[in-house]
N, CA, C and O of each residue as an XYZ file, in Angstrom:
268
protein
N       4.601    -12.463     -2.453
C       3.694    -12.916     -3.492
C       3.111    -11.717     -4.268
O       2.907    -11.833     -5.476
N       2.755    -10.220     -3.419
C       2.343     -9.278     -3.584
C       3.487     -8.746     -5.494
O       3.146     -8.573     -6.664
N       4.748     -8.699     -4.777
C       5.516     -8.361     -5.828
C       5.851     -9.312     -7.245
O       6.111     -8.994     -8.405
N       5.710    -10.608     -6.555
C       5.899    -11.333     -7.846
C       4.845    -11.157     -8.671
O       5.092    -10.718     -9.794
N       3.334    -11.482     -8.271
C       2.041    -11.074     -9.208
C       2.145     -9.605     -9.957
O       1.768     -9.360    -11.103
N       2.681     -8.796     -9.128
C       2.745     -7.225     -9.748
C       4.412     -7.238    -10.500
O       5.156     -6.263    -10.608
N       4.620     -8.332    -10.847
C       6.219     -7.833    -11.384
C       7.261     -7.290    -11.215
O       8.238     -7.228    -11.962
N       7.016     -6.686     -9.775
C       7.899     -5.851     -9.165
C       7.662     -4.686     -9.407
O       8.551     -3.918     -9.040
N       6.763     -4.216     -9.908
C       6.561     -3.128    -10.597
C       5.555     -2.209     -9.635
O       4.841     -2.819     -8.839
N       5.477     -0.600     -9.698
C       4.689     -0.019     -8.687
C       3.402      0.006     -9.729
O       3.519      0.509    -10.846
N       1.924     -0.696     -9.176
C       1.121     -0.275     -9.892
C       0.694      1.116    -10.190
O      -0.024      1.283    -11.177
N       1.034      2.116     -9.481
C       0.625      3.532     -9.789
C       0.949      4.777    -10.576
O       0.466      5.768    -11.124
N       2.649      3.778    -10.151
C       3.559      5.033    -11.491
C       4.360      4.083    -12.286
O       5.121      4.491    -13.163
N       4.214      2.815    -12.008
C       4.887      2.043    -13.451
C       6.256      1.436    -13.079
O       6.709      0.412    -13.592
N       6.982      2.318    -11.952
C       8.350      2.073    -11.988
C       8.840      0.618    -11.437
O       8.575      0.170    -10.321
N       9.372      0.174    -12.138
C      10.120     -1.035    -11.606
C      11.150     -1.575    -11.030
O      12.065     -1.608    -11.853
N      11.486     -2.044     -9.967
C      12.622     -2.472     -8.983
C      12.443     -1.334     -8.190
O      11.482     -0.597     -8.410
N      13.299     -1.077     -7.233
C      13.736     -0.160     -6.400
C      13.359     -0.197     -5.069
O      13.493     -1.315     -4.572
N      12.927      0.666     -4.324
C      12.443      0.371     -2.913
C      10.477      0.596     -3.176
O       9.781      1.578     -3.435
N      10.143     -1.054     -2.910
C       8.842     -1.555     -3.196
C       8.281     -1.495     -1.914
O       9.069     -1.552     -0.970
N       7.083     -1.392     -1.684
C       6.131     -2.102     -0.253
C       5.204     -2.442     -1.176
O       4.893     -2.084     -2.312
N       4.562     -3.872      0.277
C       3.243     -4.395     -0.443
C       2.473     -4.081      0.446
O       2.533     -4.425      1.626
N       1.369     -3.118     -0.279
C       0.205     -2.403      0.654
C      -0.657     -3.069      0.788
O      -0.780     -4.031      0.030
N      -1.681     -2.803      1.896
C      -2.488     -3.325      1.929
C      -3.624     -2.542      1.114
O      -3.804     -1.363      1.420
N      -4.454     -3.147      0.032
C      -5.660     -1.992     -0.096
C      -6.754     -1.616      0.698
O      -7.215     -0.491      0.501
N      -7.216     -2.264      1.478
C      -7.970     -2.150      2.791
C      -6.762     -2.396      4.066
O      -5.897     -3.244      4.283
N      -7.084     -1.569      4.518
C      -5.871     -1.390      6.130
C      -6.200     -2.841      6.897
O      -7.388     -3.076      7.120
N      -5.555     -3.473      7.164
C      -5.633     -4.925      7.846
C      -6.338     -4.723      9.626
O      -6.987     -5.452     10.375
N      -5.736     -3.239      9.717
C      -6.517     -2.989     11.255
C      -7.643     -2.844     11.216
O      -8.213     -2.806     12.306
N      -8.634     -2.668      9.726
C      -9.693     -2.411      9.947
C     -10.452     -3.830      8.831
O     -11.650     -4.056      8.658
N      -9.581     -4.372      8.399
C      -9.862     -5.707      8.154
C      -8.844     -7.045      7.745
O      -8.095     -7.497      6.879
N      -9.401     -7.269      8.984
C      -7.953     -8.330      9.537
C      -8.408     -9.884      9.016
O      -7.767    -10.932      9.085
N      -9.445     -9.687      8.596
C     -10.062    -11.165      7.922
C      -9.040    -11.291      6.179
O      -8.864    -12.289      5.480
N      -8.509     -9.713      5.946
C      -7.863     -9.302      4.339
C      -6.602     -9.663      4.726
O      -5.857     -9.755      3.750
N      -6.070     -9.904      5.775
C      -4.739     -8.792      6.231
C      -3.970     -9.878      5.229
O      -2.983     -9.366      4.701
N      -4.180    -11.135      4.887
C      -3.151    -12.007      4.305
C      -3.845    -12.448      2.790
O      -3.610    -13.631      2.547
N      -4.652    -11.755      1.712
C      -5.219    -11.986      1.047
C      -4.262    -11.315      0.151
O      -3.579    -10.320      0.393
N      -4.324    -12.032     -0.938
C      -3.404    -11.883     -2.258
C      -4.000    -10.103     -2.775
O      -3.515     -8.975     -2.853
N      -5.607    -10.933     -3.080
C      -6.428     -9.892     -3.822
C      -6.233     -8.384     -3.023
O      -6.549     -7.393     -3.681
N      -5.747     -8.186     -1.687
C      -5.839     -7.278     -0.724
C      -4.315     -5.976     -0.724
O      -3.981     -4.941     -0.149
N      -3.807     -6.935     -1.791
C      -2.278     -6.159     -1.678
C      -1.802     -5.538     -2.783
O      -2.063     -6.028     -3.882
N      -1.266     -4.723     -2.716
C      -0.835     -4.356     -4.203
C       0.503     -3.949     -3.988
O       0.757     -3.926     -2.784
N       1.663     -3.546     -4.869
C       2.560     -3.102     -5.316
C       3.057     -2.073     -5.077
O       3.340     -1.656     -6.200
N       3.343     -1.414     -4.444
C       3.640      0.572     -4.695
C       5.439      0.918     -4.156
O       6.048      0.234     -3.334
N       5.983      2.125     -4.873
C       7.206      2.281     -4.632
C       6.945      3.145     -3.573
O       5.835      3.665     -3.463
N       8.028      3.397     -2.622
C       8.107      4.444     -2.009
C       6.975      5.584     -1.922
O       5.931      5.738     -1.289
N       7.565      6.162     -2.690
C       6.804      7.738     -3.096
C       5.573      7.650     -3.408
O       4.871      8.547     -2.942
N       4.840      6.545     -4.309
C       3.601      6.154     -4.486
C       2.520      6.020     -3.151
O       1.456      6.620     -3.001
N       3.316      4.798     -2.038
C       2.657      4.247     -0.728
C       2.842      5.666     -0.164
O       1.778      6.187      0.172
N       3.931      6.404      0.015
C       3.663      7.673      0.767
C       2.282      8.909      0.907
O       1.805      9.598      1.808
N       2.021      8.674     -0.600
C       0.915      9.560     -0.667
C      -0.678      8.452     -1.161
O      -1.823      8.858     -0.962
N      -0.421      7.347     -1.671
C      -1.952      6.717     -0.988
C      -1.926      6.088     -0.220
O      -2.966      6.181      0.432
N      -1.014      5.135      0.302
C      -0.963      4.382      1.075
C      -1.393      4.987      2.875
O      -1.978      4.459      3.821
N      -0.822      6.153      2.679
C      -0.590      6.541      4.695
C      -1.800      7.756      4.143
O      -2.596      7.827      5.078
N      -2.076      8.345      3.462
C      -3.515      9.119      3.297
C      -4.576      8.967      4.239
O      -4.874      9.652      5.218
N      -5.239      7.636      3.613
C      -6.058      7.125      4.055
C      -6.044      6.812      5.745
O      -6.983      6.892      6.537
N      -4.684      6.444      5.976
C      -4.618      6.379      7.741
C      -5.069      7.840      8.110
O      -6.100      8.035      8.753
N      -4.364      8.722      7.734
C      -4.175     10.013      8.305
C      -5.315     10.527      8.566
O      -5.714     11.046      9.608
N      -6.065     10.289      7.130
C      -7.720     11.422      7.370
C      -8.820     10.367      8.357
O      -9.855     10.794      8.870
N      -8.278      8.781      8.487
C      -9.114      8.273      9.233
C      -9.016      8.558     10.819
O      -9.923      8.384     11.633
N      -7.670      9.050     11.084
C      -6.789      9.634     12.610
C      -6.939     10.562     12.843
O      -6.332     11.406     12.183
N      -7.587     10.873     13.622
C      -7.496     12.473     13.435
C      -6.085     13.145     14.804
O      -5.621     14.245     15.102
N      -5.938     12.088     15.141
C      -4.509     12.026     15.964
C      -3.447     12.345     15.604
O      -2.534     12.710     16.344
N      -3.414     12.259     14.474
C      -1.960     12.491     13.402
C      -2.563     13.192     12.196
O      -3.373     12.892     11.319
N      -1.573     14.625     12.631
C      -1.323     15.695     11.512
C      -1.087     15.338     10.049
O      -0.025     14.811      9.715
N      -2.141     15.638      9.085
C      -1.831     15.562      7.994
C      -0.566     16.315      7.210
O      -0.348     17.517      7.363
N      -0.198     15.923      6.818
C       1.439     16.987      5.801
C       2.580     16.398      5.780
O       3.541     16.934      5.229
């Protein structure tokens, strides 16, 4: 549903088709009441989710090395 509302398209850099994920914008482990909410997901390619998507895990972990 994530991709059809966003067009398929990555909201961050624009690009369209290719290898998509639908992120969560709040992490579902830390709110699991979102985890299936439309408003909660967005669009991102690859390369996009790589650098905001797992960010936010990383600096919240301090278990896992940032880089």
């Amino acid at each position: 549903a994530v991709f059809t509302r966003d067009n398929y398209t990555c909201i961050w850099c624009g690009i369209r088709g290719g290898e998509l994920v639908a992120d969560h914008i709040k992490p579902f482990c830390d709110f699991p009441q979102l985890r299936l909410e439309l408003k909660n997901g967005r669009t991102l390619c690859k390369k996009c989710d790589k650098q905001l998507g797992w960010n936010l895990f990383r600096e919240r972990n301090p278990k896992i090395a940032i880089g």
